[in-house]
Backbone as CSV, one residue per row, in Angstrom:
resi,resn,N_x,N_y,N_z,CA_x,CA_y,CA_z,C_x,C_y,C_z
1,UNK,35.370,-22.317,139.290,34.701,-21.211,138.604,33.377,-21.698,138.033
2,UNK,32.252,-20.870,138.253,30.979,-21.387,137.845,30.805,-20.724,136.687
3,UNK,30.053,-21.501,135.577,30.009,-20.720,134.532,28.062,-20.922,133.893
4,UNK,27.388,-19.156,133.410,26.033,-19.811,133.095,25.987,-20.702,131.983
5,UNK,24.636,-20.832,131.605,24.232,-21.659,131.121,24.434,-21.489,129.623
6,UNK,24.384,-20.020,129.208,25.321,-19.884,127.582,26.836,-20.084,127.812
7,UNK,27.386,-19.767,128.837,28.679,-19.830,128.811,29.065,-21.424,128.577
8,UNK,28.519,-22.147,129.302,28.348,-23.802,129.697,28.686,-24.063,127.643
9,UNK,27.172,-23.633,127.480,26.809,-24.135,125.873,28.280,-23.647,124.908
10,UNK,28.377,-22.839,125.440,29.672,-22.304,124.152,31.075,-23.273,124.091
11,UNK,31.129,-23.339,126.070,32.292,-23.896,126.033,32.222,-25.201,125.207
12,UNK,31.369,-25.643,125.766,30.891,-27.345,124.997,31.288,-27.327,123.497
13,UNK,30.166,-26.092,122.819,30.415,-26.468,121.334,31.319,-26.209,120.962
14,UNK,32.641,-25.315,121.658,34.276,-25.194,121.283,35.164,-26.118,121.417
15,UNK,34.342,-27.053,122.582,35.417,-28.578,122.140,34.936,-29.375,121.398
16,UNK,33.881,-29.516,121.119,32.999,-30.026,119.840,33.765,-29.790,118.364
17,UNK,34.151,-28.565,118.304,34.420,-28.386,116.514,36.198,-28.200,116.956
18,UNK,37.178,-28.199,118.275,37.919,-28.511,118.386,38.116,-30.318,118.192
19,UNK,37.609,-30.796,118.991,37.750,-32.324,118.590,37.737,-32.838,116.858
20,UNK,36.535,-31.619,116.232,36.183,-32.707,115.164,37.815,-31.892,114.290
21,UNK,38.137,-30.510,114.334,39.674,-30.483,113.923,40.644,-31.427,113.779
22,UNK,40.433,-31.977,115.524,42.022,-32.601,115.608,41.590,-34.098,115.104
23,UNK,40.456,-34.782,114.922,39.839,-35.785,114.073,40.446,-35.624,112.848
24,UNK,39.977,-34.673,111.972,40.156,-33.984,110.751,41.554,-34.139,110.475
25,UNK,42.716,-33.197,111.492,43.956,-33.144,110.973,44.246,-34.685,111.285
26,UNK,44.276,-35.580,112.116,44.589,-37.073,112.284,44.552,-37.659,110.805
27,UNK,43.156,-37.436,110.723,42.858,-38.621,109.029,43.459,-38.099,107.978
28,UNK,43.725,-36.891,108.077,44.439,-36.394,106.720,46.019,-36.587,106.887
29,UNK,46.387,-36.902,108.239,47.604,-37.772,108.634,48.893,-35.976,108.582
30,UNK,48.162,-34.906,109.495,48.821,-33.554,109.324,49.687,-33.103,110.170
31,UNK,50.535,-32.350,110.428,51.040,-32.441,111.840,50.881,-31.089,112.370
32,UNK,51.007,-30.915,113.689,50.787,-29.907,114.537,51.737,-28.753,113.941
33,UNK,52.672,-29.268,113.625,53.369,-27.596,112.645,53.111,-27.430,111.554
34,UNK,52.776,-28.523,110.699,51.680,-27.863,109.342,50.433,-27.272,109.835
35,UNK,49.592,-27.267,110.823,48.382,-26.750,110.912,48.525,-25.199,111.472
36,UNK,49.948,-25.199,112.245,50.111,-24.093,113.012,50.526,-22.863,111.953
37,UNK,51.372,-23.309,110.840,52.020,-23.151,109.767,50.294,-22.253,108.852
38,UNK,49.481,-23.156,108.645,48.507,-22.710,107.925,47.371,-21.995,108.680
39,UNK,47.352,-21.885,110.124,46.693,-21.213,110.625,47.250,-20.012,111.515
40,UNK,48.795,-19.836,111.007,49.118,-18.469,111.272,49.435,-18.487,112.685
41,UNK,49.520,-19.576,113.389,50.147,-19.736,114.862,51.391,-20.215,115.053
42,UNK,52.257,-20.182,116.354,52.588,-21.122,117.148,52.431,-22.572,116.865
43,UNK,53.008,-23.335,116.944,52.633,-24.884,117.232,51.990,-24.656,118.890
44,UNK,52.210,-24.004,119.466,51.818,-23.825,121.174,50.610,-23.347,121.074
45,UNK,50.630,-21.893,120.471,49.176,-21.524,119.993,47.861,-22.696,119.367
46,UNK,48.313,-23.127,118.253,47.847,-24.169,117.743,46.934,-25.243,118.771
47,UNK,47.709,-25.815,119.309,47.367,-27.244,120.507,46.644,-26.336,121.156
48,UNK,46.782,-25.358,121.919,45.982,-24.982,122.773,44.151,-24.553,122.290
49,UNK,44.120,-23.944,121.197,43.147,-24.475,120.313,42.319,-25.381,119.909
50,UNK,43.201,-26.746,119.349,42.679,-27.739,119.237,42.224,-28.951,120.477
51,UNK,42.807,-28.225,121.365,42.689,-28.879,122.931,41.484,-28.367,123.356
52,UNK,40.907,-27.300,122.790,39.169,-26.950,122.945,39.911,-25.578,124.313
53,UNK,41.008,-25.474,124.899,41.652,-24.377,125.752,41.385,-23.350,125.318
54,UNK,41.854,-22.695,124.217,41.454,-21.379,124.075,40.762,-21.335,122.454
55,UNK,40.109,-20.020,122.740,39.196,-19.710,122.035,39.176,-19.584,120.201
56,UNK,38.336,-20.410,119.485,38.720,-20.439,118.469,38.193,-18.950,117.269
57,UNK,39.052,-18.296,116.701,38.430,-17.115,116.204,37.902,-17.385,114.820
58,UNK,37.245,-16.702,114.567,36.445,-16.845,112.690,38.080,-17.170,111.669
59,UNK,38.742,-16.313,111.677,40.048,-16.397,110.787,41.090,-17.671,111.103
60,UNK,40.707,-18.189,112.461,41.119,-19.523,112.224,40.366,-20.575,112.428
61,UNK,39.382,-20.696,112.608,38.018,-22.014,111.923,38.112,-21.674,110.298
62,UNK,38.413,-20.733,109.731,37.939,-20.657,108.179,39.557,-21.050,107.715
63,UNK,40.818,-20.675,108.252,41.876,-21.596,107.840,41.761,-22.906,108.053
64,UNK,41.415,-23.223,109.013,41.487,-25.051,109.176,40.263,-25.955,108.315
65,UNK,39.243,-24.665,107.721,38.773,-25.826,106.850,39.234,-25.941,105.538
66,UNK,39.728,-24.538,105.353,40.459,-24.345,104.028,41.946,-25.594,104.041
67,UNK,42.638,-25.687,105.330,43.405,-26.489,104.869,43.319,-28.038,105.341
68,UNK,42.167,-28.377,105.798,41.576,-29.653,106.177,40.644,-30.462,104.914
69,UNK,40.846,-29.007,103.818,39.748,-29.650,103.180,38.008,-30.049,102.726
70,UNK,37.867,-29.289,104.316,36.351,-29.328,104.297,35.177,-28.104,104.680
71,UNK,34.186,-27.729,104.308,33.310,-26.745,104.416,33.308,-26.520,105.775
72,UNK,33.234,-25.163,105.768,33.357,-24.680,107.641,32.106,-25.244,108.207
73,UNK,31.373,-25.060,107.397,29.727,-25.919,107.851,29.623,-26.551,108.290
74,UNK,31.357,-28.085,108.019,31.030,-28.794,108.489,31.973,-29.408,109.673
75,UNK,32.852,-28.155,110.173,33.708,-27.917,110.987,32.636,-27.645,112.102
76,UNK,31.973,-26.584,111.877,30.722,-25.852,112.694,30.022,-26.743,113.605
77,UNK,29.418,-27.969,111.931,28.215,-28.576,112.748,28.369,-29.906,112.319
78,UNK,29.223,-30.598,112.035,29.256,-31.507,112.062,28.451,-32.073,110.800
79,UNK,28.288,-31.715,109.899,27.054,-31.544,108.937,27.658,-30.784,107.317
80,UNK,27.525,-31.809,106.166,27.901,-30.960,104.914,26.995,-30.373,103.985
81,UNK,27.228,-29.379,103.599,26.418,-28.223,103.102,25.339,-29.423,102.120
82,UNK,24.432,-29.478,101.825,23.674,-30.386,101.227,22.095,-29.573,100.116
83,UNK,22.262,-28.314,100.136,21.362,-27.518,99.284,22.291,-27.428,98.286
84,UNK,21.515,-27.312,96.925,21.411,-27.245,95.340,21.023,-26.262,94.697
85,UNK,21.459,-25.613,93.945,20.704,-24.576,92.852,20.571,-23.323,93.932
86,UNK,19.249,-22.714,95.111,19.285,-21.543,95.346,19.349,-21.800,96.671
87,UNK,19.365,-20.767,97.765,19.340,-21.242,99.116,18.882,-20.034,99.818
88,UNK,17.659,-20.005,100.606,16.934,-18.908,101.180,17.062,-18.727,102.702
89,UNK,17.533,-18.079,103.269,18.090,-18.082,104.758,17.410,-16.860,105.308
90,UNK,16.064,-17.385,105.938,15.256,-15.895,106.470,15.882,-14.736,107.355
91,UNK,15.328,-14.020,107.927,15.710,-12.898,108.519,16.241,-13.383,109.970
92,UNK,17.374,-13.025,110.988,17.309,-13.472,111.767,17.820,-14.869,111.810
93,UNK,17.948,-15.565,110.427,18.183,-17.109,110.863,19.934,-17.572,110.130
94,UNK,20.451,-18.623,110.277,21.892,-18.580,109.838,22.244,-19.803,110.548
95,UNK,23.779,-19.765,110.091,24.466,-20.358,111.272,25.589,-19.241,111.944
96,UNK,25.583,-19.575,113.308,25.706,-18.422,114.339,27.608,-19.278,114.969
97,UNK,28.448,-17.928,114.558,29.833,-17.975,114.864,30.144,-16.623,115.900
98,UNK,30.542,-17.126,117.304,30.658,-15.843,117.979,32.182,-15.967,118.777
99,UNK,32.787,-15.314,117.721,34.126,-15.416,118.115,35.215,-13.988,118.794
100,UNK,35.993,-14.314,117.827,37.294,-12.835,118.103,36.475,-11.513,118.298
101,UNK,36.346,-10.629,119.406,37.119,-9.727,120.026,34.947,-9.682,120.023
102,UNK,34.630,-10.821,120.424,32.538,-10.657,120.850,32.041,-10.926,119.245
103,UNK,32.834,-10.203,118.311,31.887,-10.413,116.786,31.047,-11.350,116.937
104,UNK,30.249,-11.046,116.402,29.041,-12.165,116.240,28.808,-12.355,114.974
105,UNK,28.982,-13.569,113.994,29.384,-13.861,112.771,27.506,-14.738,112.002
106,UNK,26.906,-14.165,111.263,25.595,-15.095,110.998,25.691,-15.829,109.612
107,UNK,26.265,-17.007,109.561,26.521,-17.284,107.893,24.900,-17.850,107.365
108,UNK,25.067,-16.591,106.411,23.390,-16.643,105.579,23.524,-17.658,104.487
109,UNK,24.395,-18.284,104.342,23.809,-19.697,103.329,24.905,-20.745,103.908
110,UNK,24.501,-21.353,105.034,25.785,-22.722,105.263,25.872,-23.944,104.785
111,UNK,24.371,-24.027,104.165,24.087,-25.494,103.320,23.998,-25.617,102.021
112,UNK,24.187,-24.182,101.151,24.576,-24.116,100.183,25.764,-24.837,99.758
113,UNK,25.243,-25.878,99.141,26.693,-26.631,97.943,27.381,-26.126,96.902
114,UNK,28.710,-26.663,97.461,29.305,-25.961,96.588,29.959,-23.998,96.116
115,UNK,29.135,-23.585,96.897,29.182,-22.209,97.060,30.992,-21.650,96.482
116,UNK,30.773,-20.432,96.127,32.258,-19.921,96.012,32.575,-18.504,97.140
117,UNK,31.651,-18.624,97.834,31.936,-16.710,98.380,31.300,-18.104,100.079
118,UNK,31.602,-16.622,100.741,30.742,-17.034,102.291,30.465,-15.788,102.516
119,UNK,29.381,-15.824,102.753,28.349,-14.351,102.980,27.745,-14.390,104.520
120,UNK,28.186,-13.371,105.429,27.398,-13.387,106.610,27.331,-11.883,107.199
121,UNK,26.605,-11.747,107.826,26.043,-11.041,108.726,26.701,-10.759,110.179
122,UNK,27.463,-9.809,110.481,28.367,-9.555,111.023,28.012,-8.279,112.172
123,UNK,27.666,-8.883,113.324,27.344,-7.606,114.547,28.762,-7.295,115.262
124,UNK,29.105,-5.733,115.141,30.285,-5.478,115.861,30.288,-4.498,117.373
125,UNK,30.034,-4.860,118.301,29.796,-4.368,119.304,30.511,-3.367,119.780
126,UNK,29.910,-2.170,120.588,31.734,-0.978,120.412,31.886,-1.480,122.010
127,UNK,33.543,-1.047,122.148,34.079,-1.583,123.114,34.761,0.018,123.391
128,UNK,34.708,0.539,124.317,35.350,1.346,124.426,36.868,1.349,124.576
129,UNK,37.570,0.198,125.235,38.814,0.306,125.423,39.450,0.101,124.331
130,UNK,38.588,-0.763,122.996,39.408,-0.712,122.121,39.960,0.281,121.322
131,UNK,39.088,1.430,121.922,39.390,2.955,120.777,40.754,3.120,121.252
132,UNK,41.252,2.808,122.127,42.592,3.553,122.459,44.090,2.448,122.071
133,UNK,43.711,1.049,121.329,44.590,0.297,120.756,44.641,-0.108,120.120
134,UNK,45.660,-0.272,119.314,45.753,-1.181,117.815,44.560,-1.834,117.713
135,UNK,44.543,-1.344,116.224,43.141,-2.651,115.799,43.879,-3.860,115.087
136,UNK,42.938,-5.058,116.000,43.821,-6.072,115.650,43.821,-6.455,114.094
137,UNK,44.626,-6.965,113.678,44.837,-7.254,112.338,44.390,-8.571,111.497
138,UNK,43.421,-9.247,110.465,43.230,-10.475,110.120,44.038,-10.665,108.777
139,UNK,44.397,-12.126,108.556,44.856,-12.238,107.144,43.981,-13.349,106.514
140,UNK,43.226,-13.618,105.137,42.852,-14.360,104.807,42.835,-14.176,103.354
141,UNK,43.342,-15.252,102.449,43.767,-15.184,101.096,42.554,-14.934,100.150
142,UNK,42.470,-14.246,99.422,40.814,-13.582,98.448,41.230,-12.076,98.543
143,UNK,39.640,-11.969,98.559,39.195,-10.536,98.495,37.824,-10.676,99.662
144,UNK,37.371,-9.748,100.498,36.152,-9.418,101.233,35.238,-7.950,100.662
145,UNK,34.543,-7.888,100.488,33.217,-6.986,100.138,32.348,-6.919,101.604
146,UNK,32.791,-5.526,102.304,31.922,-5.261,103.228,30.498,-4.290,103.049
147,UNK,29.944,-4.249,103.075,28.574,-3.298,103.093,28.050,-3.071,104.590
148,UNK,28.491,-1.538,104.766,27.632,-1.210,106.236,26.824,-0.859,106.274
149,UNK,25.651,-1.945,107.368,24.277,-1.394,107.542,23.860,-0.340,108.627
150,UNK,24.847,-0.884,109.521,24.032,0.147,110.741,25.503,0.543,111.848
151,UNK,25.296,1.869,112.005,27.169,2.219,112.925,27.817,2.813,112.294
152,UNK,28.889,2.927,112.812,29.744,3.659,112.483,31.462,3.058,113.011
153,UNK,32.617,2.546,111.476,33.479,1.966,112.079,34.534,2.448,111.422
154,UNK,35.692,1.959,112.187,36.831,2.788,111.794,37.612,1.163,111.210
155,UNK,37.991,1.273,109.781,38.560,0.549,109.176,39.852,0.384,109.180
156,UNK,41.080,-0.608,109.367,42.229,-0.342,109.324,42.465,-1.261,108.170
157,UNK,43.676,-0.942,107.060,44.065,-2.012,106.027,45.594,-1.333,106.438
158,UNK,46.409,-2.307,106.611,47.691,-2.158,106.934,48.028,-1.264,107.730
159,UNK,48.172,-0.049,107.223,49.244,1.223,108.106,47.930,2.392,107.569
160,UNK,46.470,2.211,107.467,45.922,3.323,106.663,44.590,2.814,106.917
161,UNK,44.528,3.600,107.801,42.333,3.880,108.457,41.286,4.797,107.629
162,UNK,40.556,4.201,107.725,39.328,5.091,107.197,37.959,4.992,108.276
163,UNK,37.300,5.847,108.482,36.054,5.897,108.765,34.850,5.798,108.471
164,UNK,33.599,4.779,108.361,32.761,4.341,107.247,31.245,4.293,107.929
165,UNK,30.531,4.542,107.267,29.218,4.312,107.871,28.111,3.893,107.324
166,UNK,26.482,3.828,107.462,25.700,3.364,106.841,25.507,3.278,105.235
167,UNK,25.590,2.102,104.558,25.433,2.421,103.000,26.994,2.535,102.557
168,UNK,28.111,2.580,102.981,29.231,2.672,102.494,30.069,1.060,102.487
169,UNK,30.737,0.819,101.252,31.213,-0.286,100.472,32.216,-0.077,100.681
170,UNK,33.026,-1.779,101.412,34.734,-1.922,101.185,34.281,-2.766,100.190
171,UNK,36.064,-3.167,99.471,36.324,-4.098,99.314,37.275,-3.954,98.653
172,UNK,38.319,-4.933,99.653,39.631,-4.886,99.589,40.567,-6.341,99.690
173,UNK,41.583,-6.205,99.737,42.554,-8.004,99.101,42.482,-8.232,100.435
174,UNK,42.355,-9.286,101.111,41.806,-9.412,102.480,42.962,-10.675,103.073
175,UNK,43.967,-10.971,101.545,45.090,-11.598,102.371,46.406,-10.792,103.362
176,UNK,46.086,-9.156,102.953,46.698,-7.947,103.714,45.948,-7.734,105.426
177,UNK,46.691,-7.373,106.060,46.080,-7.087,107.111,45.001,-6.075,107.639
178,UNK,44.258,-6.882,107.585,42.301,-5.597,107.776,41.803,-5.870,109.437
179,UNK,41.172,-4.996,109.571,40.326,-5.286,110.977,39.388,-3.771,111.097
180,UNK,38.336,-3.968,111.351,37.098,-2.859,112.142,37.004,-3.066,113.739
181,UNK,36.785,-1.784,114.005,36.484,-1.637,115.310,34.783,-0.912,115.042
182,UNK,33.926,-0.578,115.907,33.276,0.201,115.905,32.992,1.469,116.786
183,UNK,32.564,2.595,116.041,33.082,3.589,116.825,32.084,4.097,117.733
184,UNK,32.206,5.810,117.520,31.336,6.776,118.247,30.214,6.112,119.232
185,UNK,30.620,5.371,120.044,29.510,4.843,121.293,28.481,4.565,121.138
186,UNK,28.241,3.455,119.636,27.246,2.601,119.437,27.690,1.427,118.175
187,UNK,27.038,0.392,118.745,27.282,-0.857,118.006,26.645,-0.772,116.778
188,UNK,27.887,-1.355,115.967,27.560,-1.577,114.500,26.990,-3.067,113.606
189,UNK,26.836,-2.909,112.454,26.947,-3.989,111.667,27.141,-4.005,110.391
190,UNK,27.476,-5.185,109.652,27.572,-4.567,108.347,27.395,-6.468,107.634
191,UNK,27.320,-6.741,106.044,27.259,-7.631,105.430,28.547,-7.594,104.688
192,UNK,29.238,-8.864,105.140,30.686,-9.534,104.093,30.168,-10.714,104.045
193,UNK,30.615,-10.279,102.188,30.952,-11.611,101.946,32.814,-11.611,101.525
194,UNK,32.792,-12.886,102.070,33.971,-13.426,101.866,34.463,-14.188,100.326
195,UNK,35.635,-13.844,99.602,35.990,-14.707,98.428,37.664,-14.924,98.492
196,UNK,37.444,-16.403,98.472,38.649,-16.615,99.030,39.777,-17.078,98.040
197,UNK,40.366,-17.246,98.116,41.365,-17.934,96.552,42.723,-19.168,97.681
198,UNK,43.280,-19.249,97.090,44.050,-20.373,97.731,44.857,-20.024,98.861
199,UNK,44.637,-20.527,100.093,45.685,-19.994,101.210,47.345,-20.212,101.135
200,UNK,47.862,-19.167,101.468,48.921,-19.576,101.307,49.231,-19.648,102.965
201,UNK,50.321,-20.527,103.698,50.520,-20.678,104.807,51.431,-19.923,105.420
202,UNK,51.182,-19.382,106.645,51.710,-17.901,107.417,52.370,-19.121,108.541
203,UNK,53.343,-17.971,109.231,53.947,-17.978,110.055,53.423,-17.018,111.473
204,UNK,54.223,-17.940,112.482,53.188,-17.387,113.713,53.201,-16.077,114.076
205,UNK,53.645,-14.913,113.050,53.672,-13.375,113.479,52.445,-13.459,112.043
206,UNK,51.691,-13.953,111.171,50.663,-14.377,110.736,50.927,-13.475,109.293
207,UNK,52.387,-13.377,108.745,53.091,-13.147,107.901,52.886,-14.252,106.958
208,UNK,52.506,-14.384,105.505,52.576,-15.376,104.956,54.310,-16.075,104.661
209,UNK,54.234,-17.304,104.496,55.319,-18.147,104.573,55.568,-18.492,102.866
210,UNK,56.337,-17.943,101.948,56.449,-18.420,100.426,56.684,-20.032,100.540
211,UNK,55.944,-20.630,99.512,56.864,-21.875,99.206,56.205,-22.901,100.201
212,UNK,55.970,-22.470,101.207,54.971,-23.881,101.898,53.409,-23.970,101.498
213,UNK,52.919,-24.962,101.386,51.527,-25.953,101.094,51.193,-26.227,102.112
């Protein structure tokens, strides 16, 4: 199978921040069912992941740094957040996560130290086939603050949709199950930031697990 020349680049940098994972879980001395455990998989799921095989999504690069210990920044790029005091991230510029279901993820401050939120810039492309199936579901421990800029999307939080559009504010406990689609036959976007509080570790139907660390 021939693949172009972005495809080439992507695959590369997915075994890139897969390798530096399974680096990561090694030195912290972790095992393949604690990681699977905290990233809401399979142990099967899991490996295949960290084997750079299949595709890594935003909700699990942001568990494995949460339970590795280290800034996604520097899961990303190999690189720790190293700005102080304010951090100015022009128009257009970021660090660029293009994962689960095409999202295209722009984190507007990645070298910010220390930070408590993760704020990015979020393009949601409409897919038509997805109007007709479950919207998939994310879990991540905090709260998220969405602001939509441009589109029109249909919100799911558990068992209960809403429809949202330019200028309209979520924000909701984001360790419950959330996901957007975008609708009416044009691509959306919107600004989350993310605030996260301590993960607790799920099981591979991505149910949290009481009592495990």
């Amino acid at each position: 199978m021939e693949f172009s020349g972005d495809e080439l680049a992507e695959r590369e940098q997915r075994q890139e921040i897969a390798n530096r994972i399974r680096s990561l879980r090694e030195d912290n001395e972790l095992s393949i069912q604690e990681m699977a455990w905290a990233t809401g998989r399979s142990p099967e799921e899991y490996e295949a992941r960290e084997s750079g095989e299949a595709d890594l999504t935003f909700t699990f690069l942001f568990k494995c740094a949460r339970k590795l210990g280290v800034d996604i920044t520097e899961l990303m790029t190999g690189e720790s957040p190293h700005i102080k005091w304010y951090s100015i991230v022009r128009a257009h510029e970021g660090m660029q996560i293009k994962r689960h279901s095409q999202f295209e993820y722009l984190h507007k401050a990645p070298f910010f130290e220390g930070r408590m939120c993760e704020p990015f810039l979020v393009d949601v492309p409409y897919d038509e086939k997805l109007q007709h199936e479950p919207i998939h579901l994310s879990y991540h421990a905090g709260q998220e603050l969405d602001l939509v800029i441009k589109g029109h999307l249909r919100f799911q939080f558990e068992d209960h949709a809403e429809d949202v559009g330019p200028g309209d504010t979520l924000l909701y406990d984001s360790g419950r199950g959330h996901g957007i689609i975008a609708i009416d036959g044009e691509d959306a976007q919107i600004f989350a930031v993310v605030l996260p509080t301590e993960e607790r570790d799920m099981d591979p139907d991505n149910k949290p697990i009481e009592g495990i660390r």
